[in-house]
C-alpha angles and dihedrals in degrees: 000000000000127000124229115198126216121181083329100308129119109230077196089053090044089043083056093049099055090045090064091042105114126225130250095188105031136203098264094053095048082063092044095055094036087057093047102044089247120141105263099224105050098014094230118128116264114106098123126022111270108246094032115080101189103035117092116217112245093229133359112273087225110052103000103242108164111237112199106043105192138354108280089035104122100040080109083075102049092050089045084045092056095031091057093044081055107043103034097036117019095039094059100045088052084051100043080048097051092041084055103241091121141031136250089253095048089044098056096033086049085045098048095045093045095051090058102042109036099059082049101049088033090056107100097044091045085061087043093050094048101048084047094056091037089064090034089083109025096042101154082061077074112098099226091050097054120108124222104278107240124233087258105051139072121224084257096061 
């Protein structure tokens, strides 16, 4: 491994260091909430406004964590949405279909009515999953998970 040095300090060294950071919200909790519509930095409800099935809250009414970052945020949940109507929906009744169990009529009405629905029913999951696999991978974004910056960092570093 080579080190780079940057105003004496080792970004190997750093990259160490954050690897042994431990989480105050792990992993595992970050799932639990996504799957639950929970915010995934303090756990409490408030992903979307209450009254309103289909608005996302800005921020969480608990801890203040924005959810949506920037505009365009949020297009992962509309492709997970639309993977997860096709794959999980679409694909079996034209399987069902081509394996005979059901008719051509029952197949399109079935498909017609599915593709409607189910990215309608399947909204809100499809924003709570996103935001959960968003911080899946980045967790110390999350701002429970962030360290005190030193005199000498940046918040990027």
């Amino acid at each position: 491994f080579a080190r780079i040095s940057v105003s004496g300090a080792s970004l190997f060294g750093r990259r160490l260091f954050h690897a042994r950071m431990k989480l105050t919200v792990t992993r595992g909790q970050i799932v639990a909430r996504g799957l639950t519509h929970r915010c995934p930095n303090c756990g409490k409800r408030g992903l979307f406004i209450p009254g309103s099935p289909f608005r996302l809250a800005e921020a969480c009414p608990s801890c203040g964590l924005r959810f949506e970052r920037d505009e365009g945020s949020f297009l992962g949940a509309i492709s997970l949405n639309y993977g997860v109507t096709v794959c999980g929906f679409l694909v079996p009744v034209l399987v069902a279909y081509l394996a005979g169990w059901i008719g051509a009529m029952t197949a399109v009405v079935l498909a017609g009515v599915g593709a409607v629905m189910f990215p309608v029913l399947f909204y809100r999951s499809s924003r709570s999953w996103w935001l959960m696999n968003y911080y899946l991978v980045v967790p110390r974004h999350l701002p429970a998970n962030q360290r005190a910056i030193a005199a000498d960092e940046d918040a990027n570093t």
